[in-house]
VODO-358585 format. One line per 8 residues: number of its first residue (from 0); for each residue x, y, z of C-alpha. Coordinates in pm, 1 decimal, always signed. Example, Ala and Ser with C-alpha at 12.3 -4.5 7.8 and 13.67 -1.06 7.14 Angstrom:
<sites>
0 = +1230.0/-450.0/+780.0 | +1367.0/-106.0/+714.0
</sites>
This chain:
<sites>
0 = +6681.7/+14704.4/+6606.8 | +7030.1/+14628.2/+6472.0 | +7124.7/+14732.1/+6847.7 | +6912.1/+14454.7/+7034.8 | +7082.0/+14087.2/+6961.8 | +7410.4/+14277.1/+7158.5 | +7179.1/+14387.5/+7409.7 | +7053.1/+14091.8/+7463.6
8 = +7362.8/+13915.1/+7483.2 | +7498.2/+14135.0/+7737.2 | +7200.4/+14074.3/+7948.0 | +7214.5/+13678.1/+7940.8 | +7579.0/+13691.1/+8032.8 | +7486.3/+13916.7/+8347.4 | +7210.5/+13686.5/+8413.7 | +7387.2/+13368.3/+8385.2
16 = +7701.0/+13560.1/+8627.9 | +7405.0/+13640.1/+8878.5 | +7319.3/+13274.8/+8861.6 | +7630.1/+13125.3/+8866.1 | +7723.2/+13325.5/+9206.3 | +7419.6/+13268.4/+9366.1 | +7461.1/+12895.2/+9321.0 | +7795.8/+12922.4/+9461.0
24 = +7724.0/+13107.3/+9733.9 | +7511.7/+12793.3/+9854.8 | +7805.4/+12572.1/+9860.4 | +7947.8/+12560.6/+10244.1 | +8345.9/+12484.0/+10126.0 | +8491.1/+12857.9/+10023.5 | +8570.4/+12845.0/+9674.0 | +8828.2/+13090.7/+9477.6
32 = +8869.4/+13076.5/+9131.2 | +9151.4/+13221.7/+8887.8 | +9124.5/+13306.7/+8554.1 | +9405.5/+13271.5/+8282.9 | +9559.9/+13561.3/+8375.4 | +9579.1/+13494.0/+8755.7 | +9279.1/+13723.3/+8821.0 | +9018.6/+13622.8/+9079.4
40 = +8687.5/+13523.0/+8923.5 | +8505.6/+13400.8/+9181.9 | +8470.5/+13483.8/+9512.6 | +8230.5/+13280.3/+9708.4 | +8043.5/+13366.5/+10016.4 | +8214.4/+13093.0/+10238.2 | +8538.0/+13255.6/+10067.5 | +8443.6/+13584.4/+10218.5
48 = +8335.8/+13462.8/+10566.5 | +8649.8/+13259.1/+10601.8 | +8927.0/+13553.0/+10524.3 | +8732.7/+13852.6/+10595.8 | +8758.8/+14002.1/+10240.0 | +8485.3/+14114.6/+10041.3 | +8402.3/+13970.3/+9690.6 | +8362.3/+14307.7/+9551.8
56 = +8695.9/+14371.2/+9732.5 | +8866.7/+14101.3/+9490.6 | +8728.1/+14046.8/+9151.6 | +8932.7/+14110.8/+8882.4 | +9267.0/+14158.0/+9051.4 | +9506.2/+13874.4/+9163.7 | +9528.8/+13713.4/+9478.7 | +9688.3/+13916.5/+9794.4
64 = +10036.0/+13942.2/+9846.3 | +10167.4/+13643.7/+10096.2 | +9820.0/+13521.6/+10060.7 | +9933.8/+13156.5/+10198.3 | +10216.0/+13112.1/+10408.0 | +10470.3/+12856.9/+10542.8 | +10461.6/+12763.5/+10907.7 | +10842.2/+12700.7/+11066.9
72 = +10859.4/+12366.4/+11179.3 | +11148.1/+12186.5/+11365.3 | +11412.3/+11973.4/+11123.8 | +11589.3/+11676.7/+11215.7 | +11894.1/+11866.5/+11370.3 | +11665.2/+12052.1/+11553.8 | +11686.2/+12380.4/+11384.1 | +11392.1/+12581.6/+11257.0
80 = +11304.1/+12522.4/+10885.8 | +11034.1/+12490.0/+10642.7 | +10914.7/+12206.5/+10468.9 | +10895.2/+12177.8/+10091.5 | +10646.6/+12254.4/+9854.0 | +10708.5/+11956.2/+9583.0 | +10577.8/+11617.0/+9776.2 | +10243.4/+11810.2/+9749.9
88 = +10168.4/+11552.0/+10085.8 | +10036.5/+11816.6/+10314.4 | +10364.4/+12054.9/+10317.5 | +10293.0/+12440.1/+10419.2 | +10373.3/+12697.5/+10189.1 | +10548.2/+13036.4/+10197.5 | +10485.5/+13374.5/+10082.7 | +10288.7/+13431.7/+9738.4
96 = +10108.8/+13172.2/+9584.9 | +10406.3/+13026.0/+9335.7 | +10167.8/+13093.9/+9075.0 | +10393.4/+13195.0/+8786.6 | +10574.7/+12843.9/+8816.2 | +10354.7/+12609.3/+8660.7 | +10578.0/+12328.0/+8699.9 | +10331.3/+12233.0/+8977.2
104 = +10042.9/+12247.0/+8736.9 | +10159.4/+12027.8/+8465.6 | +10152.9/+11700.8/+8569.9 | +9957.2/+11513.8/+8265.6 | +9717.3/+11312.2/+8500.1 | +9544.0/+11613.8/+8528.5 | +9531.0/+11655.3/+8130.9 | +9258.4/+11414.2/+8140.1
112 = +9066.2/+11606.7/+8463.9 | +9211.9/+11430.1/+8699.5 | +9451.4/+11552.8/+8995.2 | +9620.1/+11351.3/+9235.3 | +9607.5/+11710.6/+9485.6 | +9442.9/+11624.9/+9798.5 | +9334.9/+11821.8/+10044.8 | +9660.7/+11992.3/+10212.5
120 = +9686.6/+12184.5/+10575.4 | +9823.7/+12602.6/+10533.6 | +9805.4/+12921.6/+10712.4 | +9634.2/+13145.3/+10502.2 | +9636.0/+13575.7/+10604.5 | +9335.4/+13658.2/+10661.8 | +9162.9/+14044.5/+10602.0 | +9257.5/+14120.5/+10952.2
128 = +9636.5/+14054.2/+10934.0 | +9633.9/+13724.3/+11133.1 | +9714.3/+13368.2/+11040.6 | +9452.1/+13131.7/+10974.7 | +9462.2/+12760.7/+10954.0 | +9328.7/+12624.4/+10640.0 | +9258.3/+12279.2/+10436.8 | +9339.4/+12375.5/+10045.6
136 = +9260.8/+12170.8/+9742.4 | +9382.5/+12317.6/+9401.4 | +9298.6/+12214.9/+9070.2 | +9435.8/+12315.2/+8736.5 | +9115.0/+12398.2/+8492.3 | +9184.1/+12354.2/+8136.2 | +8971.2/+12346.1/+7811.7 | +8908.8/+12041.4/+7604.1
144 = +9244.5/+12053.0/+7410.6 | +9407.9/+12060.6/+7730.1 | +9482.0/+12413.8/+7745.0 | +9555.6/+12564.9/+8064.9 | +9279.8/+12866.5/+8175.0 | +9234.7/+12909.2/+8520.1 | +9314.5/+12785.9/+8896.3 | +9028.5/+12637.9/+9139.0
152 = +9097.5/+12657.3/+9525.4 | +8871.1/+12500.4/+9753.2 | +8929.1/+12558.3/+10109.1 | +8774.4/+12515.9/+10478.9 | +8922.0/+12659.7/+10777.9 | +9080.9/+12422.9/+10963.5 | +8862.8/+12503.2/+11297.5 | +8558.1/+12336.8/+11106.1
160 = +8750.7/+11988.8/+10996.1 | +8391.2/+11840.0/+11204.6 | +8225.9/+11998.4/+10883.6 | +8425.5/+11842.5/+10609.3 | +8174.4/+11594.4/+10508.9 | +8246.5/+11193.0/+10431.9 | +8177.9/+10989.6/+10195.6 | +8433.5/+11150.6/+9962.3
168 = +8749.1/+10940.7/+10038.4 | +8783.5/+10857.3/+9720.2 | +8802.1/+11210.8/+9581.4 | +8978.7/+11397.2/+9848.0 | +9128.8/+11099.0/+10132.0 | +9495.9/+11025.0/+10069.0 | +9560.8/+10618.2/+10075.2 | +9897.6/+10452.2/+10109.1
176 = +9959.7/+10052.9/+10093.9 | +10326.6/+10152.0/+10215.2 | +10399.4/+10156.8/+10547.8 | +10730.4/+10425.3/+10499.8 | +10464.7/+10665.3/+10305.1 | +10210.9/+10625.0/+10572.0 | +10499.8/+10722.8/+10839.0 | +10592.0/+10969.7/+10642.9
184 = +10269.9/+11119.8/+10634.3 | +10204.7/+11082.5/+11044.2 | +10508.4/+11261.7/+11118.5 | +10409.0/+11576.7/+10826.1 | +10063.5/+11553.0/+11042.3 | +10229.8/+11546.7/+11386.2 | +10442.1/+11862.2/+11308.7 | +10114.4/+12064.9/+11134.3
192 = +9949.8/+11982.9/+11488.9 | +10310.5/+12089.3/+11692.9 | +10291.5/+12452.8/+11486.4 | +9872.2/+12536.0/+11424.4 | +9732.9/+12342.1/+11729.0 | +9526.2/+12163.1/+11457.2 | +9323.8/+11841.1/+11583.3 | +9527.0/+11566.8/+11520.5
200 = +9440.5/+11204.1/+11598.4 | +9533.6/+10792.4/+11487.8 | +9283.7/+10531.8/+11448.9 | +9466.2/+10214.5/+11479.2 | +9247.1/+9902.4/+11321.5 | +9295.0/+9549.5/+11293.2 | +9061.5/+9343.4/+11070.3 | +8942.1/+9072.0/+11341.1
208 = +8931.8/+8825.3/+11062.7 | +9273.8/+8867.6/+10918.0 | +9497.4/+8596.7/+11086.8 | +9252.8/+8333.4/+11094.7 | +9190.5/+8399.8/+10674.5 | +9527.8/+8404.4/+10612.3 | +9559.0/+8059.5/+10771.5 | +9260.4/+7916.0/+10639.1
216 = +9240.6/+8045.8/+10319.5 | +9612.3/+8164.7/+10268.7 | +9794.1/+8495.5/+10134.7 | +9528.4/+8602.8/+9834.2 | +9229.4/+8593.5/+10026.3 | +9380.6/+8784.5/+10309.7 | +9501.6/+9064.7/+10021.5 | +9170.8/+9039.2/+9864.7
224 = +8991.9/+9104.8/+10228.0 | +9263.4/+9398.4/+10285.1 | +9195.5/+9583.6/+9967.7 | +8805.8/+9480.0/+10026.5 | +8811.4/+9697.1/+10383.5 | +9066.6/+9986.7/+10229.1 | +8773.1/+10032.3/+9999.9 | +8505.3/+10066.3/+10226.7
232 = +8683.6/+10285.5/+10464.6 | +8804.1/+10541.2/+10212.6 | +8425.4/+10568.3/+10099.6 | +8323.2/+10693.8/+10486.7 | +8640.4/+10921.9/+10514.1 | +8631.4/+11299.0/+10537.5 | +8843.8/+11449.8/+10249.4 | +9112.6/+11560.3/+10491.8
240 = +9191.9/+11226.6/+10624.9 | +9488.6/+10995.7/+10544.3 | +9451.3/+10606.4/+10562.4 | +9723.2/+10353.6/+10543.4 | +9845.3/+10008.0/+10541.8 | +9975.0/+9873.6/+10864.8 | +10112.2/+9547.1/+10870.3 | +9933.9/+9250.8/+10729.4
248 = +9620.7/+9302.9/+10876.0 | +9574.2/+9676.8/+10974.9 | +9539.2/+9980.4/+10914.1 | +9603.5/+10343.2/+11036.9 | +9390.1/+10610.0/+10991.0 | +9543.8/+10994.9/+11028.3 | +9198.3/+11203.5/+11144.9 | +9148.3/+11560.3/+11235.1
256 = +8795.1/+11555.8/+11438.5 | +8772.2/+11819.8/+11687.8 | +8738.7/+11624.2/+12000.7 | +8745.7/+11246.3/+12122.6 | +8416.0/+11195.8/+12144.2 | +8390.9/+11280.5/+11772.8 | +8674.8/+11095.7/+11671.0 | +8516.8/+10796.1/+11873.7
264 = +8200.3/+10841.5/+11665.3 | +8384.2/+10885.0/+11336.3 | +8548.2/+10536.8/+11444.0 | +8255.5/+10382.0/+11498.4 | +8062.7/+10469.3/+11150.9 | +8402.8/+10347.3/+10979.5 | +8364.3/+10039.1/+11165.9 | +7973.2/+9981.1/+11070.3
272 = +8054.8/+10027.2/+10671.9 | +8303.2/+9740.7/+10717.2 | +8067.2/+9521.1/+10865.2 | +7854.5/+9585.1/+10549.2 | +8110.9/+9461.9/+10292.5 | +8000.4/+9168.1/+10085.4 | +8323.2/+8957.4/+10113.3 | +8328.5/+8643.0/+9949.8
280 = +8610.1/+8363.1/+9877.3 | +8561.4/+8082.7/+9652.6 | +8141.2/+8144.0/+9701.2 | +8176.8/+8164.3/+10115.8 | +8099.5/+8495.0/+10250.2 | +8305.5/+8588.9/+10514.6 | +8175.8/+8849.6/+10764.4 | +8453.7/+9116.3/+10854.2
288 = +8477.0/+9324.9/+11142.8 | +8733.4/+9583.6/+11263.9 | +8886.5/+9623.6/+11605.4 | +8949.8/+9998.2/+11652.1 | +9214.8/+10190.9/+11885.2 | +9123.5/+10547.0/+11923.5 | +9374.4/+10810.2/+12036.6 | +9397.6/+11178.1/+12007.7
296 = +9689.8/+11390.0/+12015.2 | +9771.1/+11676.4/+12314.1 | +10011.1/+11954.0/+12363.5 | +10313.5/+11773.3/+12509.8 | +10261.5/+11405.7/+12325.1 | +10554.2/+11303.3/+12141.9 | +10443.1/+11083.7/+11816.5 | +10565.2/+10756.3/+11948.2
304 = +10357.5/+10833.0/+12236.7 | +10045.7/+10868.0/+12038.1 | +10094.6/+10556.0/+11849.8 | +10148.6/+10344.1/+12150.8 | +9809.2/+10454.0/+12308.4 | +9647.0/+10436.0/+11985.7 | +9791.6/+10045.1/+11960.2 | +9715.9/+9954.9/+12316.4
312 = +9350.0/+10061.6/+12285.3 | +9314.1/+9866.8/+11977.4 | +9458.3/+9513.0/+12148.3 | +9192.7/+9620.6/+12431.4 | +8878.6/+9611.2/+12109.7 | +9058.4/+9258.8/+12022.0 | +9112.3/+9105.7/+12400.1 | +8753.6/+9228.6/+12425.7
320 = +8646.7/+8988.8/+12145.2 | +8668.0/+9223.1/+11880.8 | +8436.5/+9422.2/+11675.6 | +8471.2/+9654.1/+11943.7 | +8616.8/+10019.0/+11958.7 | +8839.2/+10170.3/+12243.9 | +8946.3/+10498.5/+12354.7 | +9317.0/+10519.3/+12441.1
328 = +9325.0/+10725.9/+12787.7 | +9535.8/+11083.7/+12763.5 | +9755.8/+11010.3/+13049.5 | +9822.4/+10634.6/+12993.4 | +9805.4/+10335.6/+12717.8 | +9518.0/+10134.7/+12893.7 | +9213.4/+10207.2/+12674.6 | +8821.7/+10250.7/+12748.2
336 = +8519.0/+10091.9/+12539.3 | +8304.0/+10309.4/+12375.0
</sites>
């Protein structure tokens, strides 16, 4: 008898481990979890159907050698480089995970479980030996005195960005109210698509509303409408998605959907939450509406290039009377209604 309680522990702990990876293996986004001593916990399913290794293959050891790895992209002089890892704004990285450097890891935001990491584009080996485009989220898990004790990577392979779902903007979506970030942030975006071939497309919006607001109502309400829309569109963003400030009245909208036709579709459901926000000034409610550009990048398409579609298809959605989206033609500006 004096045998059974440790029996019995043992048993619930296998139980509860049986439990806990069968409800992970439900969950579509690959998950990969470290413990304290950089030794792989969990292994979902996803996690093995994405890099070809087994779970059994992984538990207990650490994470394989050059496990994510740094694409070359082309600097400013035009010489072959790599970007850094310390923005933490969608950079690559190179060779082993820099897991022994937890400079990365101690930011104290996180102390209180939150992380400003959003989802970030890599090239992650896969069992096979070749490179595989991923989107990788990281957090830092600690215990309630703060306490580091493990690593969390979430990841989906950057051929299924259509799968990433929305709604979780406001978890995963980077937002910028500064037009130099938001540039910043294109051009990071333009070069991932230049080196992995990774979809790669602008939504360019204008609020139809703005101008008149501004002149009618003057400089707050227009702010107060601005940061009215920015909240409804980061709600119906996918978590790989960037969304800035552009100019007064619009916005841009960095997107990864696998075709135009999606992208088109993704524009319009952005669109349709707008038209849902209760905006109100001084008791009037003001109905808002967006005029959307849609363009998406191709082999060959310098970035200015891109933008200047993406523009011209959004002035077609406002000479069009607004409330309107507009697909920006590949080989010219002129856009198309859709």
């Amino acid at each position: 008898m004096a045998n059974s309680k440790p029996l019995q522990a043992e048993d619930r702990h296998e139980e509860l481990r049986t439990l806990l990876d069968a409800a992970l293996d439900t969950v579509e986004e690959a998950m990969v979890v470290l413990d304290g001593t950089e030794r792989v916990v969990v292994w979902n399913r996803s996690a093995e159907a994405i890099t070809g290794q087994r779970r059994a293959e992984r538990l207990g050891l650490p994470l394989p050698e050059h496990w994510l790895r740094q694409a070359h992209r082309r600097t400013a002089s035009g010489e072959s480089g790599f970007s850094g890892v310390g923005s933490g704004k969608g950079h690559f990285y190179t060779g082993a995970l820099p897991l022994a450097d937890h400079s990365w890891q101690d930011d104290p935001a996180r102390l209180n479980g939150k992380s400003p990491d959003h989802a970030v584009l890599v090239e992650m080996t896969h069992a096979m030996g070749h490179a595989l485009p991923v989107m990788l989220r990281r957090a830092v898990l600690r215990d309630e005195l703060g306490g580091r004790i493990g690593v969390c990577f979430r990841f989906y392979s950057a051929e299924d960005f259509d799968r990433l779902p929305h709604g979780e903007g406001s978890d995963g979506a980077r937002v910028s109210q500064a037009q130099a970030e938001m540039e910043e942030w294109l051009e990071e975006a333009f070069r991932a698509a230049e080196t992995t071939s990774a979809p790669f497309g602008v939504l360019w919006m204008t609020v139809d509303q703005g101008h008149s607001l501004r002149r009618t109502h003057g400089r707050d309400a227009c702010e107060e409408m601005m940061q009215a829309v920015e909240h409804a569109l980061r709600h119906a963003l996918r978590p790989s998605e960037m969304l800035g400030r552009w100019g007064e009245s619009e916005f841009l909208i960095v997107s990864h959907e696998r075709s135009p036709e999606l992208l088109a579709d993704h524009a319009h459901r952005l669109a349709g939450q707008v038209r849902t926000v209760d905006f109100r000034w001084w008791g009037d409610r003001i109905g808002l509406t967006l005029s959307v550009g849609v363009a998406e990048w191709h082999t060959g398409c310098a970035l200015a290039e891109l933008l200047a579609r993406a523009q011209s298809a959004m002035q077609a959605s406002v000479f069009a009377g607004g409330n309107q989206v507009s697909r920006a033609h590949a080989d010219s500006g002129a856009g198309s209604k859709s």
